[in-house]
N, C-alpha and C positions, 0 to 999 in steps of 0.2 A: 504494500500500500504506500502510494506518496505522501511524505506530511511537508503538508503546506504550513507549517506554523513557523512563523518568521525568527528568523536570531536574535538576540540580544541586539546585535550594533543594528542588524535592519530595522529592530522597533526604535531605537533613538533616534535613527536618520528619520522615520516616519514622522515621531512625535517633532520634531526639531522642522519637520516642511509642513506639519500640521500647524504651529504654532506660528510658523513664516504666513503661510497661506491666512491663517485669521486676524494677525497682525496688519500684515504690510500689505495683503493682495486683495481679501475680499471687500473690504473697508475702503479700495477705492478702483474698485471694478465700477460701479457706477460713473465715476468721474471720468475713467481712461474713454470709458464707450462713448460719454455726450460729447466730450471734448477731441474724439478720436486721436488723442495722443498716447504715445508709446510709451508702456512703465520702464522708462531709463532707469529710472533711479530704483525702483524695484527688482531691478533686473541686477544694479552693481551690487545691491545690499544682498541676494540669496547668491551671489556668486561669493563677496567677501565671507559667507558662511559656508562656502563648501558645497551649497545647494547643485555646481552645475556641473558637467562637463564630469560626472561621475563614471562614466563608464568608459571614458578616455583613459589612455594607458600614462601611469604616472609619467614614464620619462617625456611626455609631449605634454605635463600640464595639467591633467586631469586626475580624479582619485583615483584612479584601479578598480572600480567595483562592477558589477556586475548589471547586466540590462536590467534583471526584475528591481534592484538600486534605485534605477533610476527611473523606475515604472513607479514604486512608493513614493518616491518626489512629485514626477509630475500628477500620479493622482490626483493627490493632496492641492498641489498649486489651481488645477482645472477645478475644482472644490470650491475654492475664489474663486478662480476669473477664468474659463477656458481660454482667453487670446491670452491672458498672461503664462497659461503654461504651451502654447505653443510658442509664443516667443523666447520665452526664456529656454527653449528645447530647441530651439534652431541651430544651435553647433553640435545637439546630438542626431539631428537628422541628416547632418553633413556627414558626420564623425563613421555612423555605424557603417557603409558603406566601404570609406576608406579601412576600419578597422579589416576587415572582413576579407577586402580581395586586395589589398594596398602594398605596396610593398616598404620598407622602411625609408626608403627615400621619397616616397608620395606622404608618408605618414609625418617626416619630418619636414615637407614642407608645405604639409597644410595645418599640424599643429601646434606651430613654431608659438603662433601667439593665443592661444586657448588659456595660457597662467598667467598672460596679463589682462585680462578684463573680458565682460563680455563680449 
């Protein structure tokens, strides 16, 4: 039988983008939509937490962890605001790709800058 019951560090990361998401994201999902402006600044604050670029391989930048990782983040963020977790998942929708068929010098030059900001 599979068990699905999440790990120790998976439930922090959870609790930690749960807490991001009712914080910083839901509370101004309304405003991003009327105003049609981009959560910049929501976006540099769950990256200065470690929120992004998780399943990116550490020497490019990223945590090392694992897709379902970073399936519990964007959950959480879509929970808020769904445009804010596709935004804030736009380096991982590049990322899975290269990870996948890329070779280390495709890998090294598209995520040369993934650890300096979003």
């Amino acid at each position: 039988m599979v068990d699905f019951t999440l790990s120790e560090e998976q439930q922090m990361l959870q609790e930690l983008a749960r807490e991001f998401a009712t914080e910083n994201v839901r509370p101004m999902a309304e405003h991003w939509d009327a105003k049609s402006e981009f959560p910049m600044e929501a976006i540099e604050a769950a990256h200065e937490l470690g929120l992004m670029n998780l399943h990116i391989p550490e020497e490019y930048g990223g945590m090392g962890m694992g897709t379902m990782d970073e399936v519990f983040v964007q959950e959480e963020f879509a929970w808020g605001d769904p445009g804010f977790a596709t935004a804030s998942y736009s380096n991982g929708l590049t990322a899975a790709p290269i990870i996948t068929g890329g070779t280390g010098e495709t890998e090294s030059e598209v995520f040369w800058s993934f650890d300096r900001g979003p």
